[in-house]
N, C-alpha and C positions, 0 to 999 in steps of 0.2 A: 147587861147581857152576860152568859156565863161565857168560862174560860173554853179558848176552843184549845185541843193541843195542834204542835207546831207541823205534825204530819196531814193534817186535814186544813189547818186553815192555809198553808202551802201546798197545796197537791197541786197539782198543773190542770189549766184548764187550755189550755191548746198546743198545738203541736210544738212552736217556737219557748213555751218553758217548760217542755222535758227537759231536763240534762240526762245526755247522751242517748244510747239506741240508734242511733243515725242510721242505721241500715236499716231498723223498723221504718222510721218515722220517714224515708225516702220515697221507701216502695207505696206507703199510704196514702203519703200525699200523692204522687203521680198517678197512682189507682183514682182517687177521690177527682183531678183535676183532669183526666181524661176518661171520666164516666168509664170505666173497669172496674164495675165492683164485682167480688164473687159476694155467695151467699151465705157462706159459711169464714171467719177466721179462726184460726186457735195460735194462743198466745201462752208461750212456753218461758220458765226461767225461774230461777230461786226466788226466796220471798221479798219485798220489798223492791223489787225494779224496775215497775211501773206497769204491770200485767194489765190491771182493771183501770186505770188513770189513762191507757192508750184505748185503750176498750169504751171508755165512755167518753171520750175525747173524738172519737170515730162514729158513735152513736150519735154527739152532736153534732158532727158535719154531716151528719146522712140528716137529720130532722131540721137542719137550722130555717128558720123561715124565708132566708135570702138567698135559699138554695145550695146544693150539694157541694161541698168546698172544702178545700181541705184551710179555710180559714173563715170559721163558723165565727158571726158576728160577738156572740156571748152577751145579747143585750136584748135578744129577743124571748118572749114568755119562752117558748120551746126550748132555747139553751140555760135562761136562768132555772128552769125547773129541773134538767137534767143536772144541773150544778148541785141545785138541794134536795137533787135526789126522790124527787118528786113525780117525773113525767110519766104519764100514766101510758105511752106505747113504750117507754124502758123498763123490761121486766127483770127485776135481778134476781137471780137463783142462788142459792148458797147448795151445790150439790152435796155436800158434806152433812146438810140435815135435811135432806129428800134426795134418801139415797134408791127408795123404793119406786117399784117400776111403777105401781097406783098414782105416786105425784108426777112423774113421767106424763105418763096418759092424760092427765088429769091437766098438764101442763099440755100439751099436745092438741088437746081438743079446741081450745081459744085461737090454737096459730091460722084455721081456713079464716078468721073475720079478720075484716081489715082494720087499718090502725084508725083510731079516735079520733086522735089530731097529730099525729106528726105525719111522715110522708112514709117511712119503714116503722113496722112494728120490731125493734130489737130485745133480742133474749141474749142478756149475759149472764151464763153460766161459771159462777167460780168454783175453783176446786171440780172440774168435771171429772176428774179419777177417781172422786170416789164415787158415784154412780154403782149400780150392780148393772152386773151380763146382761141383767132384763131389760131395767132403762137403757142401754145401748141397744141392744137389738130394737124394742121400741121405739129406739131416736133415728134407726137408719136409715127409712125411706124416707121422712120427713127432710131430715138432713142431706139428701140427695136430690129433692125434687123438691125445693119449700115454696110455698105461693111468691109470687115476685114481690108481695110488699115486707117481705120476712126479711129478716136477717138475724146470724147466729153468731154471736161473740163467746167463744169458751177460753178459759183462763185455768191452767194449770202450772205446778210445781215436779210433775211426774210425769210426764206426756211415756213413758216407758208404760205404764198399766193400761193406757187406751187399748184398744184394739185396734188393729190395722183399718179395721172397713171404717172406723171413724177418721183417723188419721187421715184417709188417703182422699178422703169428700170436705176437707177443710185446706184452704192455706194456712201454711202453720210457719208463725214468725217466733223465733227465738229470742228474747232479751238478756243480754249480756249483766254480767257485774260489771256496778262501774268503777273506776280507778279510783285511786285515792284520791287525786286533786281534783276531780271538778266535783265529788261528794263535801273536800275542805272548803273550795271555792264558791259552793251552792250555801252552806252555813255561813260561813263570814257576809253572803250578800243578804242572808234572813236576819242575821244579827243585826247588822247594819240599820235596815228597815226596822227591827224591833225596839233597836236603840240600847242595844246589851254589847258592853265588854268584854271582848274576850283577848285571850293570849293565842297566836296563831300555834304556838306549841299543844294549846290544847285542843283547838279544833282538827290538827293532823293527828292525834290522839281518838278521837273520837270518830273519824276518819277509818281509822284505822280498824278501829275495834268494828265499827262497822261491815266489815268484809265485803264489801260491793253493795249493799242493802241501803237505798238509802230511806226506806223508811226505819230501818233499824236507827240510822246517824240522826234522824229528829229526833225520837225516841227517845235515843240517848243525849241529845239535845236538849231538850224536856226536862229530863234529869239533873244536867252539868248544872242549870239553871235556877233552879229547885237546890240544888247540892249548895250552890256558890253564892244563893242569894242575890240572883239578875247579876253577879260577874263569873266569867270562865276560866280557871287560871289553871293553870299546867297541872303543878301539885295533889289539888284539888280531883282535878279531874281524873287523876292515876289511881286517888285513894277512891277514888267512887267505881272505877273500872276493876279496881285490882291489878294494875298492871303496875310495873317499873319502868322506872327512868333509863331510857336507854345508856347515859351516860352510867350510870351504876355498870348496867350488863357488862359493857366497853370496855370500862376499869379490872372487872371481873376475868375478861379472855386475856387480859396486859400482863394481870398474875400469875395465871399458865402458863403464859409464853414466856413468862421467868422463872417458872420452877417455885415461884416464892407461895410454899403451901399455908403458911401463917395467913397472909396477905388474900388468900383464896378463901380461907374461912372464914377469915373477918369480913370481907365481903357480901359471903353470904347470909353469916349473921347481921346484916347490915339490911340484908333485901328480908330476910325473915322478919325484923322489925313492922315493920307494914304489911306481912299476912298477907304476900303475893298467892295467887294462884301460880303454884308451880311448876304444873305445865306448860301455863302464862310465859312464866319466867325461863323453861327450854326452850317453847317456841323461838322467844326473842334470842335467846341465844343463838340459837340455830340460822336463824335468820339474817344475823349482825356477821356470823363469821361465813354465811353463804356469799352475802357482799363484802367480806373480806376479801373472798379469792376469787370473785369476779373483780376485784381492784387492783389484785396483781397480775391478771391478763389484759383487763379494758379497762386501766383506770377511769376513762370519762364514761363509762356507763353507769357508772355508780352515782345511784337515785339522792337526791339532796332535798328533798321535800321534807327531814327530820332537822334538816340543819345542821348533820353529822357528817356531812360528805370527806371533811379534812380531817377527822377520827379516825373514819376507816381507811382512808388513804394512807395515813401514819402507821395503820396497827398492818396494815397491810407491807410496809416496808420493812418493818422490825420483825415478823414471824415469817413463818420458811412455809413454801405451800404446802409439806410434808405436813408437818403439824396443824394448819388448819384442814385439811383434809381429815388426818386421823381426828381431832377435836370433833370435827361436824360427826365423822359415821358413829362415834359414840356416842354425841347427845343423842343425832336420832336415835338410834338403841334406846340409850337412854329414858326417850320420851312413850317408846312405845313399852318400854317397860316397868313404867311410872305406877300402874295400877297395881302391879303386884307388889309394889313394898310397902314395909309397915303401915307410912307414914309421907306424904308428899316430898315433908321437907328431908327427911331422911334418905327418900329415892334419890333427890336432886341432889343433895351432898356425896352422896356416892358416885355419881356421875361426875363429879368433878372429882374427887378421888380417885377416878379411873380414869382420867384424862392426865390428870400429874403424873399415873404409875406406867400407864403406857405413855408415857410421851418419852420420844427417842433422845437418849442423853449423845446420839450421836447419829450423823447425816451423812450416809453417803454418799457420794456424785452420782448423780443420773449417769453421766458416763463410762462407770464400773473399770474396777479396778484400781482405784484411786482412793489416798487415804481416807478416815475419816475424820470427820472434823465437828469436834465438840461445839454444839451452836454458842456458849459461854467462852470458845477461843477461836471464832469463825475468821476474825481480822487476822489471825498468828497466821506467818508464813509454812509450808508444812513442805516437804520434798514432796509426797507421794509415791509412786510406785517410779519413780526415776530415782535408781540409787547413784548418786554423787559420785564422780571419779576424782579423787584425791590427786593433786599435781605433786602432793610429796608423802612419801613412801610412813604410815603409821611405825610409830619406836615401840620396838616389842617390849622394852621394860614395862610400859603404859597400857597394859591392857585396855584401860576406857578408850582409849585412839585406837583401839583396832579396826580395821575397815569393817563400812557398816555393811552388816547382814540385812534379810530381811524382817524387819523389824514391823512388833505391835503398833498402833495407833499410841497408843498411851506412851511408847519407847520413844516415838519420833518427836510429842510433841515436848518431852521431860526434858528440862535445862542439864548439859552435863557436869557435872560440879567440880572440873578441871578448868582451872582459872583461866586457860589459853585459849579453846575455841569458843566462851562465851566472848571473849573482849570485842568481836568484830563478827559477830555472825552476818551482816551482809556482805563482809567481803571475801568470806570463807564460802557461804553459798554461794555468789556471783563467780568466784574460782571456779568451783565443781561442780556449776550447770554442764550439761551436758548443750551442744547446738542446735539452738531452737530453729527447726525448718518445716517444710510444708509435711517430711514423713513422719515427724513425730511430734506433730500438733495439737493432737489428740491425748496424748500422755500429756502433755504439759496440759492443756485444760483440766485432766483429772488430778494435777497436785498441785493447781492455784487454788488459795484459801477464799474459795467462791462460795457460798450456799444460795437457797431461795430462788428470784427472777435474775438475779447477775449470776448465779451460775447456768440455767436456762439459758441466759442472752448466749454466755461464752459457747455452750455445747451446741449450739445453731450455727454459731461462724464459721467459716477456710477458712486457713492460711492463704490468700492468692499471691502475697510476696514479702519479703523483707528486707528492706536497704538498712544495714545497720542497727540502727536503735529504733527504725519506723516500721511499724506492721501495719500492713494494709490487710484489710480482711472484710472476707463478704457473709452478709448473713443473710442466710436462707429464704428469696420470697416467701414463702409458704409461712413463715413466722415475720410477717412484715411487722404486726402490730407490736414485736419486741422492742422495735428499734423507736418508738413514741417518747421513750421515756429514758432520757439522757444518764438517769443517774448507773444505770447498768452497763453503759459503757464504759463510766465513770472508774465505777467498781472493778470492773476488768482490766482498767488499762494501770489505776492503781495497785491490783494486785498482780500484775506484772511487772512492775515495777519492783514493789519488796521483793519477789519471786528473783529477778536479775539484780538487783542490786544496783540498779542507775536508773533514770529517766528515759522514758520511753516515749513516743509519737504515734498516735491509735489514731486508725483514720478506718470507719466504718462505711460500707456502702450493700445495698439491698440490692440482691440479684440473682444469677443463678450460681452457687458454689462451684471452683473450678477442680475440688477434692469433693469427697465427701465431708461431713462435719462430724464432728465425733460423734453426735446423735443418733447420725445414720449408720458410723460405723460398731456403733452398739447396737442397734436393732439389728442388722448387718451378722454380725455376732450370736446374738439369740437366735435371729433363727437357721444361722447352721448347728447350733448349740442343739435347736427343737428339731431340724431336718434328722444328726445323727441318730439323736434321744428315739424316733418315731424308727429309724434305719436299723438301730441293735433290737427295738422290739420285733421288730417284723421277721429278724434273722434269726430270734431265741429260739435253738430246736427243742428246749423242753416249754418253753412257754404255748406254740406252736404246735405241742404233742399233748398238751395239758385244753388247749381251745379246742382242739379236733375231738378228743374224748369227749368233752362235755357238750358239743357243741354252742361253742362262747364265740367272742368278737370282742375286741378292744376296741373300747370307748377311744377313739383320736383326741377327743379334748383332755382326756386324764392324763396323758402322758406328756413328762414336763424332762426336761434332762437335769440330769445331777450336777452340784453347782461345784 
């Protein structure tokens, strides 16, 4: 007997081995088991999701010999024929090569005789969009009022070119792309049966590439098999796809987020060895650092079906959301500007090139005004915009001990090379803290050496009280899910600690803030900042003399106030 391939010799023959459509497969069987049939279906969804497999799967519950069911025996002549495609009341149409209205009509004429031998004559039509105006017009009355032993199964990828009158004389069921796991889940159980080894790495691969299709994932099935010589192995299957190893990509963003541009090209000359598709290889990017920064808001939402989930959970601790933020909006750019250069591989190196030269060699506090802080000196204590009050008087001989000014970023964080104030710099800063209390809470947040989700946790807190060296502090319901992840408190209570110069007592609790939190007292901020910005517009008598002459109007969204 010759080779059948893996998408036809597995195709479903009844409703219980679909995998997924569950909202299709509901509604049909309830239709089928309480005798509600309409006359017409139409059966919508991308290629490969089971459009025509439900459509003749329906076909055989309406003809099976043991009557109408939505669980057709498949053992009587009437379903094995429908199986091999055979039964002569299933007439299958490919509309795409009888697109003219002559096979229409032609088609049309046979629908008043009743069926042969089944109990409905079914007409499945695939590809009904391509059709012309004529064949639709043609199919309308038929379609509205068909003999009661008819029935019309049509199958499309474009249900948008129908026309309404067709549309609105049919039930029309949608089929979904299906997820990755019951497409990986659906393979490992054909494997199984077929008695082929695979690597579960490679069947989430092929999963994957699949995009919801799963005839596409036999297909490709067919192939890994054919590639691997009856076994599936990860490797294997990446060099037949053209895709990388996600752990490569992973390694690749670890580079960025250290600045280390050797480490970034070598990389890539790494994923160039294997003649990726490049766009392949931004998708995956993009993708990898998308679940980066859904890991640093929800860490447990992050999908683990690659077996990566403690990767990204990592890369998600060590980078600042700043930067995977600006990383992503470049790659996209990136990818959608892939066609225009040279050379693929050249586009993609440029894109990392431009994610090194923009990337911020410095972070400032969401909270504003507050120093900034080198992400390569993020742990260094830094004052901030709270200048030190000195318990003893600077010696004017010493001009380096003069009292400090308002000082650069780069001033505050520079060692002073007067041997007296390095020897004990926590006890010099712990002197000239200023007293940390509920009204200047929000300064101290923006000059603890906080970045990333532990500076986030801190700018959500109040101060609700402090006994000593114990801070009790509330963080914001509204940002409950901060408080999931212990190490940010951690971070916090740590870096108030360096910040004071002793040991501290951090006791968090989620509720309603009994101050504002510095968060809100920055938005708070902007927008009296935006109310003024918007107030000197509206009062400018020559702006105001310049709009009337021409008759203009200011845009409200353009106006930003000066920083």
């Amino acid at each position: 007997m010759s080779y059948q391939v893996l998408a036809r010799k597995w195709r479903p023959r009844s409703f219980p081995e679909m995998v997924g459509q569950e909202h299709v497969l509901r509604a049909l069987i309830n239709a089928l088991d309480n005798d509600r049939l309409h006359h017409a279906f139409l059966f919508t969804g991308t290629r490969g999701v089971g459009k025509t497999s439900v459509a003749r799967i329906l076909a055989k519950s309406l003809n099976c010999e043991q009557g109408v069911s939505s669980r057709p025996c498949g053992e009587c002549s009437a379903c094995r024929e429908i199986d091999e495609g055979r039964f002569v009341d299933l007439v299958e149409v490919d509309a795409a090569s009888r697109t003219r209205v002559e096979d229409t009509r032609e088609l049309l004429e046979n629908v008043q005789y009743a069926p042969s031998r089944g109990r409905y004559k079914v007409y499945l039509v695939d590809e009904v969009h391509m059709l012309s105006n004529h064949s639709f017009n043609a199919l309308l009355k038929t379609l509205e009022e068909p003999p009661p032993h008819v029935k019309f199964l049509l199958a499309t990828t474009d249900p948008q070119r129908l026309p309404v009158t067709i549309l609105s004389r049919c039930l029309q069921f949608n089929l979904k792309r299906l997820p990755l796991e019951p497409i990986r889940d659906h393979l490992a159980a054909i494997l199984e049966k077929e008695g082929v080894e695979a690597d579960p790495t490679a069947l989430a691969e092929i999963a994957r590439a699949a995009d919801g299709s799963m005839r596409d994932a036999l297909s490709l099935l067919d192939q890994a098999i054919a590639y691997g010589a009856g076994r599936l192995d990860a490797a294997e299957v990446r060099d037949m796809l053209g895709t990388v190893d996600r752990h490569q990509v992973a390694g690749l963003i670890e580079a960025l987020a250290g600045g280390d541009a050797e480490q970034v090209i070598a990389s890539s000359n790494l994923l160039a060895e294997r003649a990726p598709d490049f766009g392949g290889v931004l998708n995956e990017l993009n993708s990898l650092l998308q679940r980066i920064a859904l890991a640093q808001v929800v860490p447990s939402a992050v999908d683990d079906s690659g077996g990566d989930a403690a990767t990204i959970r990592g890369l998600a601790e060590r980078i600042s959301p700043e930067d995977v933020q600006l990383y992503y909006q470049i790659g996209i750019a990136g990818r959608r500007d892939l066609p225009l250069a040279p050379d693929t591989r050249s586009g993609f190196e440029m894109v990392l090139l431009r994610m090194l030269a923009f990337r911020p060699a410095e972070t400032v506090p969401a909270g504003g005004g507050g120093a900034a802080v080198d992400p390569s000196r993020r742990t260094a204590p830094t004052a901030g915009n709270i200048p030190p009050v000195s318990a003893t008087p600077p010696q004017p001989s010493a001009p380096k001990a003069k009292p400090p000014r308002s000082r650069s970023p780069a001033e505050k964080v520079a060692p002073d090379p007067a041997p007296a104030p390095v020897a004990q710099p926590p006890a010099e800063h712990a002197s000239s803290a200023p007293p940390v209390d509920r009204d200047n809470w929000d300064a101290l947040v923006a000059a603890l050496p906080l970045a990333g989700m532990s500076q986030q946790f801190a700018l959500h807190c109040a101060l609700a009280r402090r006994n000593g060296d114990r801070f009790e502090l509330v963080l914001d319901q509204g940002v409950e899910h901060l408080s999931h992840n212990s190490k940010w408190e951690q971070a916090l209570k740590e870096a108030l600690e360096s910040y004071l110069g002793r040991s501290v007592q951090l006791s968090v609790t989620v509720g309603t803030a009994p101050d504002a939190t510095p968060h809100q007292l920055k938005e708070q901020r902007t927008a009296a900042s935006q109310n003024e910005a918007e107030q000197a517009i509206r009062n400018d008598p020559r702006l105001n003399a310049f709009l009337e002459r021409f008759d203009g109007e200011v845009d409200p969204g353009s106006i930003r106030p000066v920083e």
